[in-house]
N, C-alpha and C positions, 0 to 999 in steps of 0.2 A: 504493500500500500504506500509507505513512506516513497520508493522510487517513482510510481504509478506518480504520484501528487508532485514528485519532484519535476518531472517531464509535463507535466501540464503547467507546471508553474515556468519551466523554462521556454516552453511556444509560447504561453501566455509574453510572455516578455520580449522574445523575439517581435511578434505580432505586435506589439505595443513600437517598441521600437519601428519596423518599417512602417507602421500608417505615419509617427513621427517626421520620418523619410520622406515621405508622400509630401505629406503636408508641408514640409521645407522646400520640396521641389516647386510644389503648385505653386508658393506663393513667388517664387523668381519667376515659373513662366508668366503669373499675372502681374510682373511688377507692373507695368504700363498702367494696368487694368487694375489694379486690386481692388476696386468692389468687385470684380467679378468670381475672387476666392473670398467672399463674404458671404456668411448666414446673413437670411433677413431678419431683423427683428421686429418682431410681434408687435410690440407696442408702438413701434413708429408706423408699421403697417396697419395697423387700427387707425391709428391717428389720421392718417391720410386718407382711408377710404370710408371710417366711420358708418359701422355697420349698423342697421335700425335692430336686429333683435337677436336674440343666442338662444339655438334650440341644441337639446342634449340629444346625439342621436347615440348614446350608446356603445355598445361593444359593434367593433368595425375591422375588418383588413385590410390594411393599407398599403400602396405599392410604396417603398423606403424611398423610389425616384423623386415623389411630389412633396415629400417633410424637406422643407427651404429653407426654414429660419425654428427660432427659439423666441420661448418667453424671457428665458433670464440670463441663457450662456449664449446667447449669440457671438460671440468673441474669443468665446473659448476654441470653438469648429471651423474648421473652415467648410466651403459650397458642399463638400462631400461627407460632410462631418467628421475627418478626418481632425485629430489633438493637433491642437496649437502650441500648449505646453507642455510642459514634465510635471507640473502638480498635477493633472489628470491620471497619473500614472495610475495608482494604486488601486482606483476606480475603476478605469477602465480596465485593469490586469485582472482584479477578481473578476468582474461581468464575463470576461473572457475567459475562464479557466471553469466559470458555468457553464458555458457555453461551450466546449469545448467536452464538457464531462457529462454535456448532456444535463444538465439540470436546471428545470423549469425558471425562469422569472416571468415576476407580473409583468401584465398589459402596460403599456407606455401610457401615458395620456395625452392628448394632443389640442389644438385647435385647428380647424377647416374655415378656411375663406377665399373668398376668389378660386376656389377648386384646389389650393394646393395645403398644405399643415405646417402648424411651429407646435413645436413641443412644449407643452407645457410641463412634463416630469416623467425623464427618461434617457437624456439627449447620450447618456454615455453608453445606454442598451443600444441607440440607434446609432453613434458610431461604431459600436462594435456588429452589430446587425453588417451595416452599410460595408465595415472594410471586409468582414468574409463572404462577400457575395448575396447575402441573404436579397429576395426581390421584394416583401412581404412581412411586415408585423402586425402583431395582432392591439388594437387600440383604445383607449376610449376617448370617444369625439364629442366633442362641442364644435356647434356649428354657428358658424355667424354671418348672416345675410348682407350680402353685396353683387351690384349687377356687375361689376367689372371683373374681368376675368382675370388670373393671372399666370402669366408663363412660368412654369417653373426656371428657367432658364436669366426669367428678369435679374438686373440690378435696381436698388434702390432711383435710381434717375429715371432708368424706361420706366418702372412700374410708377411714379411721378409722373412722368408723363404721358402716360396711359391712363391717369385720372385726368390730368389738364382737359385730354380728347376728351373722354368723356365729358365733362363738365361742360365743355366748348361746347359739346352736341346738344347735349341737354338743356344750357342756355338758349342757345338759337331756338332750339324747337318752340321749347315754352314762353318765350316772350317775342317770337318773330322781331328779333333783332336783325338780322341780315337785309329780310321783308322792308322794314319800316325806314332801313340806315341804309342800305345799302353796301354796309363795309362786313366785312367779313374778316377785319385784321385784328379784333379784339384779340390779342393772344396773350396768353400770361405765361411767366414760366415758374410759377408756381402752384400747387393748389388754392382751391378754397378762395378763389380771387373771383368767379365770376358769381357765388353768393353772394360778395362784398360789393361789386359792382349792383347787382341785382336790389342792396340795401340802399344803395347810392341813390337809386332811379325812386325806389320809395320814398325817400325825408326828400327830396326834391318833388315828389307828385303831393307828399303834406304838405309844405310851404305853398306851392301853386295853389292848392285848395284852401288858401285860409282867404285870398282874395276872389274867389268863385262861390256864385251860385248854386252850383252845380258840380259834383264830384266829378271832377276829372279823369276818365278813363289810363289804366296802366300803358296804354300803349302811347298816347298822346303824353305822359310824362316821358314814356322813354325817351321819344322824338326832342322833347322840349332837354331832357338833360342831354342830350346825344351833340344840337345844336348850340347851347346856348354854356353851358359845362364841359363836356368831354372834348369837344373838337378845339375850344381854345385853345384847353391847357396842352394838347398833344400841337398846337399852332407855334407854342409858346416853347417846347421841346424840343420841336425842332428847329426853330428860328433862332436860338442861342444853341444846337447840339449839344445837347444835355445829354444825349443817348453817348456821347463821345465818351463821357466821365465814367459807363455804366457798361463794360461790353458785357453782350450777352443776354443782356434785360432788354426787354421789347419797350418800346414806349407807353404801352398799356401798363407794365410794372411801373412805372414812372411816374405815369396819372396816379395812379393807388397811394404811393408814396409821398408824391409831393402833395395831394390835396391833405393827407395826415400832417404832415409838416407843417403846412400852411394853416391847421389847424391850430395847431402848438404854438406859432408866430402869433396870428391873432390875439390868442389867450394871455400872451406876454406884450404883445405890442399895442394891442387894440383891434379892433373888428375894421378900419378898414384899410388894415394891411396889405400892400397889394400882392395879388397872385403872381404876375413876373417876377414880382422881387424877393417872392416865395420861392418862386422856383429855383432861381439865380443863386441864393445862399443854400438853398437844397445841393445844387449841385458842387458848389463851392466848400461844402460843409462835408461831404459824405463820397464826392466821385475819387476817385480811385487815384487822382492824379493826388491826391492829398493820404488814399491809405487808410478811408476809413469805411469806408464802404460797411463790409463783413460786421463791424463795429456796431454801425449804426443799423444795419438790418438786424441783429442780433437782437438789441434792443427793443426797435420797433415790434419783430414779431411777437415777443413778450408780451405787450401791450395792448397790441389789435384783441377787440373782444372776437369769440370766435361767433361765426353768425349762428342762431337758429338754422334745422332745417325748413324749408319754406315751402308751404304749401302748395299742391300742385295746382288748386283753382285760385287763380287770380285777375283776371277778367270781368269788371265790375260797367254793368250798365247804369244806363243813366234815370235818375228816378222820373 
């Protein structure tokens, strides 16, 4: 028995040792790329796609190809759940000397969204699952609903960006923006930006409605903020190249930004601060040629309340 134990305890080690190997190779071929030897983690993927509900589906078989990321060690694994470090050792050495001797462990836990799983309590059965070829573990699933899909294959930026499209689409649909504006370059390179837009076109349809008779239909605010709000400040953007200070942010990011700003200005300077001169210190204050950019977005995002989600009827006739 003692030798029997001895031999399993030295594969186990071996085995520990080359996924080690692995994992030090992947991450030189991903230097370029290194999200691409990245787990996704769980909670910034919630964050981003913001699921409406979590059903428990129970005991489940899961193919090991689609568990992407983690709840708590995402940093620990790399893409293939391959150890990152040597404090995993002793973990992952026993899992595998059960595993190896044939002896049962529980189900993993996991979460399921956009089609693919992060583990929620397991992740070193599922590295050792993953580096012996294993296709299939057995799990228990919480599900959490979102219409966007996700490649297992994503990084953190495509799957950001695959909510932008979304969002993009689902704006236009629902408020025939394209229809009414004609423009179709709304584009953000962030999440969660054309809710904020979509807030923007409401407290601009309340203020129009404090001097009307008659409640102003949402489509007729769009127009009014579209022409009379959005098209300046993007006037004003590009007439001083503000986008210069910013590579990479669309002029839409920009709009978002500097009316926040311009906000903040007011509030110190007085209400009628002007919006060029908003912009002008915006960019003087934060574009890149000064280094602070990162700084100041950092900030800001802190601060932005996050919107409600908004209901899908919003189309008000006229009494």
């Amino acid at each position: 028995m003692t030798g029997e134990r001895s031999i399993v305890h030295i594969q186990a080690e071996q085995n520990f040792n080359s996924a080690r190997n692995k994992a030090w190779l992947a991450r030189i071929q991903n230097f370029m790329e290194a999200e691409r030897d990245n787990l996704l983690s769980f909670n910034e993927v919630k964050d981003m796609l913001k699921p409406r509900s979590e059903i428990y589906q129970g005991m489940r078989t899961v193919p090991i190809s689609k568990i992407v990321g983690s709840e708590g060690r995402y940093r620990d694994f790399n893409r293939f759940f391959l150890p990152r470090s040597d404090f995993l050792r002793n973990r992952w050495e026993s899992i595998n000397r059960a595993q190896i001797s044939d002896i049962p462990l529980p189900a993993i836990r996991l979460y399921e969204i956009g089609g693919v799983y992060f583990v929620r309590d397991g992740n070193h059965r599922v590295s050792v699952a993953r580096y012996e070829g294993v296709e299939e573990i057995d799990a228990e699933v919480i599900s959490l609903s979102t219409e966007i899909k996700i490649n297992p294959s994503m990084t953190p930026d495509e799957l950001a960006q695959a909510v932008i499209n979304y969002e993009k689409i689902l704006f236009y649909q629902e408020t025939f923006f394209g229809i009414l504006t004609g423009d179709n370059t709304l584009n953000f390179t962030q999440p969660g930006r054309y809710d904020l837009v979509y807030h923007h076109i409401e407290a601009h349809k309340y203020y129009l409605n404090q001097e009307e008779e008659e409640e102003l239909l949402f489509e007729e605010a769009l127009v009014s903020w579209y022409n009379d709000v959005y098209k300046p400040i993007i006037k004003i953007i590009e007439e001083n190249k503000i986008g210069l200070n910013f590579p990479g942010r669309s002029s839409s990011d920009l709009y978002v930004w500097i009316v926040q700003h311009w906000d903040f200005l007011k509030k110190e300077n007085g209400f009628n601060f002007a919006l060029a001169d908003a912009a002008r210190d915006f960019s003087e204050r934060y574009g890149n040629s000064k280094g602070r950019f990162f700084r100041f977005l950092a900030a800001l995002l802190s601060k932005l309340f996050r919107p409600r989600r908004r209901r899908r009827s919003r189309r008000k006739k006229r009494k």
